[in-house]
BAPAKE-90139 format. One record per atom (N, C-alpha, C): x, y, z; residue in one letter; atom name. Coordinates in nm, 4 decimals, padded with zeros to 6 digits. Each point is the difference from the previous one (the first is absolute). Layout:
N
+----------+----------+----------+---+----+
:       px :       py :       pz : r :  a :
+----------+----------+----------+---+----+
:        X :        Y :        Z : a : CA :
...
+----------+----------+----------+---+----+
END
This chain:
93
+----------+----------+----------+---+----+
:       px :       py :       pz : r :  a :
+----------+----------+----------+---+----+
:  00.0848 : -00.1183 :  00.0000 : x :  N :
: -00.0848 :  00.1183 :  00.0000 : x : CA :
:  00.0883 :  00.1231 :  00.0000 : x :  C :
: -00.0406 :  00.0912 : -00.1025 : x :  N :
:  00.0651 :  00.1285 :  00.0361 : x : CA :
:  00.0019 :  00.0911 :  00.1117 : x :  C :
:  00.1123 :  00.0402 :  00.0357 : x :  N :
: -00.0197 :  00.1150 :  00.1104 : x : CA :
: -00.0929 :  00.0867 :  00.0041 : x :  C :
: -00.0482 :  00.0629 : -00.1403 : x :  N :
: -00.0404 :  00.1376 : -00.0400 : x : CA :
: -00.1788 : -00.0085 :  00.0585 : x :  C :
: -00.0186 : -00.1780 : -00.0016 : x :  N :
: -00.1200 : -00.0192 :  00.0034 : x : CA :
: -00.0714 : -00.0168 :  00.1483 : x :  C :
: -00.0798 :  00.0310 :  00.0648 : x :  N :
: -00.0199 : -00.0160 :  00.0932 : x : CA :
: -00.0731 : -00.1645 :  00.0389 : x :  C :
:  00.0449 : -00.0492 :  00.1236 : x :  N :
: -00.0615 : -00.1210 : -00.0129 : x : CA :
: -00.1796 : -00.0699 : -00.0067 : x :  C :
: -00.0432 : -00.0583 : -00.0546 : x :  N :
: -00.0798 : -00.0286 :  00.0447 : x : CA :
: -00.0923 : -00.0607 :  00.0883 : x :  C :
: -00.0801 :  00.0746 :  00.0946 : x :  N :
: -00.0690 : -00.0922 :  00.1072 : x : CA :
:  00.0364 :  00.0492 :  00.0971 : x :  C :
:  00.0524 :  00.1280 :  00.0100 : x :  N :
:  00.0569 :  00.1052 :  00.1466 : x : CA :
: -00.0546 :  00.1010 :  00.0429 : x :  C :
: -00.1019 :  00.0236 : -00.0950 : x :  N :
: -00.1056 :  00.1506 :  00.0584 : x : CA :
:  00.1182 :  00.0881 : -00.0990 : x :  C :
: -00.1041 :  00.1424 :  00.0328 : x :  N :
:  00.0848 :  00.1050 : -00.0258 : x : CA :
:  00.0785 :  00.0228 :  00.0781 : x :  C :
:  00.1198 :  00.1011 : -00.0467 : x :  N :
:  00.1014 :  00.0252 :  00.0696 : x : CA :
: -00.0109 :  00.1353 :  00.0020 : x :  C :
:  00.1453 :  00.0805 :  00.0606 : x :  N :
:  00.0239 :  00.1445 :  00.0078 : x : CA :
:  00.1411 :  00.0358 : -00.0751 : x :  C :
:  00.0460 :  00.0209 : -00.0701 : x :  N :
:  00.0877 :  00.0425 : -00.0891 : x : CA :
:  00.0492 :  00.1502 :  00.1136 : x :  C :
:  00.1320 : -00.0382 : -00.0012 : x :  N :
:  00.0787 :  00.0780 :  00.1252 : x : CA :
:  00.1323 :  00.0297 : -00.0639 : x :  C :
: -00.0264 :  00.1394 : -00.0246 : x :  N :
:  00.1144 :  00.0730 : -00.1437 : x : CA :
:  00.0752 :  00.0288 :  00.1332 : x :  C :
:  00.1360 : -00.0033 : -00.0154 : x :  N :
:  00.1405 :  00.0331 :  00.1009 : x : CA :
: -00.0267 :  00.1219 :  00.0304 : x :  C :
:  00.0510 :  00.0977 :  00.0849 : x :  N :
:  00.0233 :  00.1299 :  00.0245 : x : CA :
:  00.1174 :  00.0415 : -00.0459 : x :  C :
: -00.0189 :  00.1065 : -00.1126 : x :  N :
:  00.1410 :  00.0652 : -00.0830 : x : CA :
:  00.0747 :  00.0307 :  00.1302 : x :  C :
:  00.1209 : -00.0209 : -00.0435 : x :  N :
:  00.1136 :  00.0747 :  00.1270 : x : CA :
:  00.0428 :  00.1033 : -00.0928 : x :  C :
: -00.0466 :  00.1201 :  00.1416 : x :  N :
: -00.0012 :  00.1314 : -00.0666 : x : CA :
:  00.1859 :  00.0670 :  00.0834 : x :  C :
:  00.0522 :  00.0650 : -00.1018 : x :  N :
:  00.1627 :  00.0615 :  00.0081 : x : CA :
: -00.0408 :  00.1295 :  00.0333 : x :  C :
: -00.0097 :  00.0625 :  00.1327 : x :  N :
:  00.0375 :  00.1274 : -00.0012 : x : CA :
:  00.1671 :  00.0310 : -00.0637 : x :  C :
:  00.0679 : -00.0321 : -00.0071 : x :  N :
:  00.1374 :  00.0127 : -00.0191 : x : CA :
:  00.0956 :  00.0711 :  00.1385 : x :  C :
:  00.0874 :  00.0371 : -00.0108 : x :  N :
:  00.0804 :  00.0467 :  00.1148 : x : CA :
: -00.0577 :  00.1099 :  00.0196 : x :  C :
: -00.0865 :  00.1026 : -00.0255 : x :  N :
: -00.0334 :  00.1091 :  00.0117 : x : CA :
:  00.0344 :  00.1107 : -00.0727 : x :  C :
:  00.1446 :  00.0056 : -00.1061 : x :  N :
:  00.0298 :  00.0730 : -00.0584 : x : CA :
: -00.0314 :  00.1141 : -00.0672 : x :  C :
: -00.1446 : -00.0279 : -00.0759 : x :  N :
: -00.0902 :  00.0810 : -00.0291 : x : CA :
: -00.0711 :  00.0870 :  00.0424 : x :  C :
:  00.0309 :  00.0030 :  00.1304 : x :  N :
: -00.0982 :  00.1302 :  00.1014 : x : CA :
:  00.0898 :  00.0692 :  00.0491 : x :  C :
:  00.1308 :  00.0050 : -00.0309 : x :  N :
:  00.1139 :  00.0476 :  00.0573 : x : CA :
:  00.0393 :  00.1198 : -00.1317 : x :  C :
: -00.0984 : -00.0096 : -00.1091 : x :  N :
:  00.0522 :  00.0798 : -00.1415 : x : CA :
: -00.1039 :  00.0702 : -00.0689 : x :  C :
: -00.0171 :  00.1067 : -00.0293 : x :  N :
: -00.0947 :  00.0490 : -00.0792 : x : CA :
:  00.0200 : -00.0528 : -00.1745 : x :  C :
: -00.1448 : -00.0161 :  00.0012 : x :  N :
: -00.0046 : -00.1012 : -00.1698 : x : CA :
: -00.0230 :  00.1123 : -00.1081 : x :  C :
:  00.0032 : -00.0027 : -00.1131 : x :  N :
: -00.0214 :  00.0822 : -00.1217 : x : CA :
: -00.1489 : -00.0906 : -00.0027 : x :  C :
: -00.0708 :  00.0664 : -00.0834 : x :  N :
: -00.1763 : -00.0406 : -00.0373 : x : CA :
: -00.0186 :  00.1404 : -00.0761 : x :  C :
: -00.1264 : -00.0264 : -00.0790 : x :  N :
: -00.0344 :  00.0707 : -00.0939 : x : CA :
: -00.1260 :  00.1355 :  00.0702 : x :  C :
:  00.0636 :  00.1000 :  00.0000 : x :  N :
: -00.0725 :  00.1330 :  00.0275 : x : CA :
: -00.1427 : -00.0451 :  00.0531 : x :  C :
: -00.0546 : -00.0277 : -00.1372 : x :  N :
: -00.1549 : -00.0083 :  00.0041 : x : CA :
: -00.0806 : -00.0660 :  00.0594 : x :  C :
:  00.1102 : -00.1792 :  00.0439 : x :  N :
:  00.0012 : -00.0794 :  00.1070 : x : CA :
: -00.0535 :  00.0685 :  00.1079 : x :  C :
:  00.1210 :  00.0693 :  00.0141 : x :  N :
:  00.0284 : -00.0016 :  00.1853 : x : CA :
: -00.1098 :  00.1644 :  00.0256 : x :  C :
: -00.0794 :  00.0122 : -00.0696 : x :  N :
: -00.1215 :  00.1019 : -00.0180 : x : CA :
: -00.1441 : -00.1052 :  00.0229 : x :  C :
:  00.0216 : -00.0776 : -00.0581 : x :  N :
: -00.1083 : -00.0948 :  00.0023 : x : CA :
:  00.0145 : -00.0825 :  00.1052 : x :  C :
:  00.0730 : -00.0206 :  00.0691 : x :  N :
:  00.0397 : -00.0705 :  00.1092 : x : CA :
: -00.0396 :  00.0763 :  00.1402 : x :  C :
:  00.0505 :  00.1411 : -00.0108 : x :  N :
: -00.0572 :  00.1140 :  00.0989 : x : CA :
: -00.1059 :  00.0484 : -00.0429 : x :  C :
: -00.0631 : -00.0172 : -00.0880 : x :  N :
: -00.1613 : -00.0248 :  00.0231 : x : CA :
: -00.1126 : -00.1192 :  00.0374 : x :  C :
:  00.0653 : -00.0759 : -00.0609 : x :  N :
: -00.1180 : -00.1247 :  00.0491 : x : CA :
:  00.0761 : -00.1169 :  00.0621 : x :  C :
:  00.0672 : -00.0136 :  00.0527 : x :  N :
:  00.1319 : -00.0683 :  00.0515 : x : CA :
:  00.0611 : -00.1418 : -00.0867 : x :  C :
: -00.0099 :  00.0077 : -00.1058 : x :  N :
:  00.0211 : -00.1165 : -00.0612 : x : CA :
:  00.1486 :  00.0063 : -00.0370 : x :  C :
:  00.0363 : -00.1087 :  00.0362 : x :  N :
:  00.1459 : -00.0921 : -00.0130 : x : CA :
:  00.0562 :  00.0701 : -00.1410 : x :  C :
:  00.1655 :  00.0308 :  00.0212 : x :  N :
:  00.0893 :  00.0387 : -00.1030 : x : CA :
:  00.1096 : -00.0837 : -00.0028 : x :  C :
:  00.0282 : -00.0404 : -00.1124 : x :  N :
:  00.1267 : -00.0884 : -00.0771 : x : CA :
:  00.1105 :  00.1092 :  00.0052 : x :  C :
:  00.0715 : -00.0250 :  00.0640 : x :  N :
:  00.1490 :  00.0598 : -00.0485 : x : CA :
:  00.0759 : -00.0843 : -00.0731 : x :  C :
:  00.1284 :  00.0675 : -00.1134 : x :  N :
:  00.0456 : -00.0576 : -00.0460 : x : CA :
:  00.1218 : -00.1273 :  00.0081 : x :  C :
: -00.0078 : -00.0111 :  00.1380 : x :  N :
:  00.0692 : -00.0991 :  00.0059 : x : CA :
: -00.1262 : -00.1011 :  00.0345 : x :  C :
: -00.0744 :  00.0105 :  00.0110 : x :  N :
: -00.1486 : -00.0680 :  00.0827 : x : CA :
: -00.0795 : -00.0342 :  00.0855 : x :  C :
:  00.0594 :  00.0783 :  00.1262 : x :  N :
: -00.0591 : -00.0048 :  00.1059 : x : CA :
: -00.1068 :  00.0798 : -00.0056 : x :  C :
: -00.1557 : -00.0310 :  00.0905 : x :  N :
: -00.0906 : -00.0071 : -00.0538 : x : CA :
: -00.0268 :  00.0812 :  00.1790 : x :  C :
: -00.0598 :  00.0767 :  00.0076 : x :  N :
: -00.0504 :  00.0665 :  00.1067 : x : CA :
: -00.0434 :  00.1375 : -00.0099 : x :  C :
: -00.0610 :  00.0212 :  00.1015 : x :  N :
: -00.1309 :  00.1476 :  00.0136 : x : CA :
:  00.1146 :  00.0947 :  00.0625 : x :  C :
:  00.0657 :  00.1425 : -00.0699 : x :  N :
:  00.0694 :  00.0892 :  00.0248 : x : CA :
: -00.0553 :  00.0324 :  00.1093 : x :  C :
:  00.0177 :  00.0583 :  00.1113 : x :  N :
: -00.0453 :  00.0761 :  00.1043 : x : CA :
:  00.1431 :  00.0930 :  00.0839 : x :  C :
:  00.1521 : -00.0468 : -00.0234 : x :  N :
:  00.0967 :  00.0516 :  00.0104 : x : CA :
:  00.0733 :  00.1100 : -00.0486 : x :  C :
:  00.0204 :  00.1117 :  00.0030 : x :  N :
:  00.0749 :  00.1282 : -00.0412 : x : CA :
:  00.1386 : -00.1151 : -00.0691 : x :  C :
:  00.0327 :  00.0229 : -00.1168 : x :  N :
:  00.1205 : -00.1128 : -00.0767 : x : CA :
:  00.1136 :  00.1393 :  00.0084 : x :  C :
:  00.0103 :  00.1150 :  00.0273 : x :  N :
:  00.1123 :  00.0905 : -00.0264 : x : CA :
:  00.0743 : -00.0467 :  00.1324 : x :  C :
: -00.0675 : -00.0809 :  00.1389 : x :  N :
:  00.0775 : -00.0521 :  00.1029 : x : CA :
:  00.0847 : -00.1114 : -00.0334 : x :  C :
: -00.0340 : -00.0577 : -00.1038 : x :  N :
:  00.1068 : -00.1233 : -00.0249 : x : CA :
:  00.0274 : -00.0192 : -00.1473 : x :  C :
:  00.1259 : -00.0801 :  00.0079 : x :  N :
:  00.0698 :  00.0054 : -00.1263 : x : CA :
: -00.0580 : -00.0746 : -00.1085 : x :  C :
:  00.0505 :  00.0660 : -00.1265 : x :  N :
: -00.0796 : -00.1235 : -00.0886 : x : CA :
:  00.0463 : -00.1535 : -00.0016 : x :  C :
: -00.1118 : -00.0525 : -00.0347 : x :  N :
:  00.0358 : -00.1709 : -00.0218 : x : CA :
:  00.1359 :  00.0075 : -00.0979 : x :  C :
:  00.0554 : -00.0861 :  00.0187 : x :  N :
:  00.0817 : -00.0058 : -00.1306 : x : CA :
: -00.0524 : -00.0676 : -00.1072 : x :  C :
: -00.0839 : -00.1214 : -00.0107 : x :  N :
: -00.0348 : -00.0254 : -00.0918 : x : CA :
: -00.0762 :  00.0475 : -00.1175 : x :  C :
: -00.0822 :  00.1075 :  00.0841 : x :  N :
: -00.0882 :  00.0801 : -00.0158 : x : CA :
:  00.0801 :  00.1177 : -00.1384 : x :  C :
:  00.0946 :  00.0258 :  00.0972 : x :  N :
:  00.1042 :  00.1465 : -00.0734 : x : CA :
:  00.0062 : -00.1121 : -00.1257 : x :  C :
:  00.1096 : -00.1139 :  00.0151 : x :  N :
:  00.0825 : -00.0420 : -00.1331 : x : CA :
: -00.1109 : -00.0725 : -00.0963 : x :  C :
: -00.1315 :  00.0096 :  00.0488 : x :  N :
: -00.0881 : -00.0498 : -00.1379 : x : CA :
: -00.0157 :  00.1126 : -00.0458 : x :  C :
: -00.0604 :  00.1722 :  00.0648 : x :  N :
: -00.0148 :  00.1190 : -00.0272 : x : CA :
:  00.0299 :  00.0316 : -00.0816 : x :  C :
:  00.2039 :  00.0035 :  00.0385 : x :  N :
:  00.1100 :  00.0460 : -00.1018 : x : CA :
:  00.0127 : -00.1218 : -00.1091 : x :  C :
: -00.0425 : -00.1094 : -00.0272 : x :  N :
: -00.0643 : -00.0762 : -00.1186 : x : CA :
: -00.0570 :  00.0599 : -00.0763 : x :  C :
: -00.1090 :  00.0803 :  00.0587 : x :  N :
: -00.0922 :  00.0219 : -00.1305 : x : CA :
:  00.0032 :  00.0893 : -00.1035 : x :  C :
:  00.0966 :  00.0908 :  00.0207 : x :  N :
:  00.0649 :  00.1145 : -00.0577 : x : CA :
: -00.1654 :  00.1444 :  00.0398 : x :  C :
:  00.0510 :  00.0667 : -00.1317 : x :  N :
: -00.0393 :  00.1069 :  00.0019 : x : CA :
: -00.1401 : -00.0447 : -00.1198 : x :  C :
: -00.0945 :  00.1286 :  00.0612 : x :  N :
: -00.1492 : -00.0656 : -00.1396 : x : CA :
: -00.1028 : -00.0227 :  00.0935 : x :  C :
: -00.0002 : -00.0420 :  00.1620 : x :  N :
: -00.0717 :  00.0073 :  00.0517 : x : CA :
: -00.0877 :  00.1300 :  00.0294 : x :  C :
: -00.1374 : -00.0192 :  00.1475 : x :  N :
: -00.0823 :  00.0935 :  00.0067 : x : CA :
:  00.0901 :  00.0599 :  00.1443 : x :  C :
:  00.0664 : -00.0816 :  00.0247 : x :  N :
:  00.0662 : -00.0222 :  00.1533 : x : CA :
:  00.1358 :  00.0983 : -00.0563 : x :  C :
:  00.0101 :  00.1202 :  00.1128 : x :  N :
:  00.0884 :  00.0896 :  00.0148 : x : CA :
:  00.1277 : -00.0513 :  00.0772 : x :  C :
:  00.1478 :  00.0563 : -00.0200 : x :  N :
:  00.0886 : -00.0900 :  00.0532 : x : CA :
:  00.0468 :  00.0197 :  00.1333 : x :  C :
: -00.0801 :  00.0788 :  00.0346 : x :  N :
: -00.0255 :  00.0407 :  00.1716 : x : CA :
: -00.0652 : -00.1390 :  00.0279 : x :  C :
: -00.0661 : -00.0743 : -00.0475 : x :  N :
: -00.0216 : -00.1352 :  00.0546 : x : CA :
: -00.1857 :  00.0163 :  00.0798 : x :  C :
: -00.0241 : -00.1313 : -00.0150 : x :  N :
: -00.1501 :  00.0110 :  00.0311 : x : CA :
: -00.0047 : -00.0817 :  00.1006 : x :  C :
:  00.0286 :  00.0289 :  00.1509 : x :  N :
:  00.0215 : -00.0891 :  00.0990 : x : CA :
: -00.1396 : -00.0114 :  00.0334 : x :  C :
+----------+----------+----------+---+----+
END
């Protein structure tokens, strides 16, 4: 009999999906102000919805970012993208 199949003659069962193991990581990311897109972090201080920075950490701004330094990952994708953007090179923390 295949695994995939459930047996017969056992009743129903309950299908019991694992719990993702979730990575805060070392914390690194709250220690750095992120680059994100202007219009984001406008829409974010209005209706509080979640902003992607470019390295990808994913959280609700509520921190003054001129207190801490930029991410680095953040900067060296930035300075990736060259020039052509809407984003001024004062940076969009």
């Amino acid at each position: 009999m295949s695994t995939l199949e459930p047996e017969r003659g056992t009743g129903t069962g309950t299908l019991v999906e694992p719990t993702p193991q979730v990575s805060h990581g070392d914390g690194d990311h709250e220690r750095f102000a992120h680059y994100v897109q202007k219009d984001k972090i406008m829409a974010s201080a209005l209706d509080g919805t979640p902003v992607v920075a470019l390295c990808g950490k994913v959280w609700v701004p509520g921190r003054d970012p001129k207190k801490y330094p930029v991410c680095p990952l953040c900067k060296e994708i930035y300075d990736s993208m060259g020039p052509g953007g809407d984003q001024g090179k004062d940076g969009d923390k």
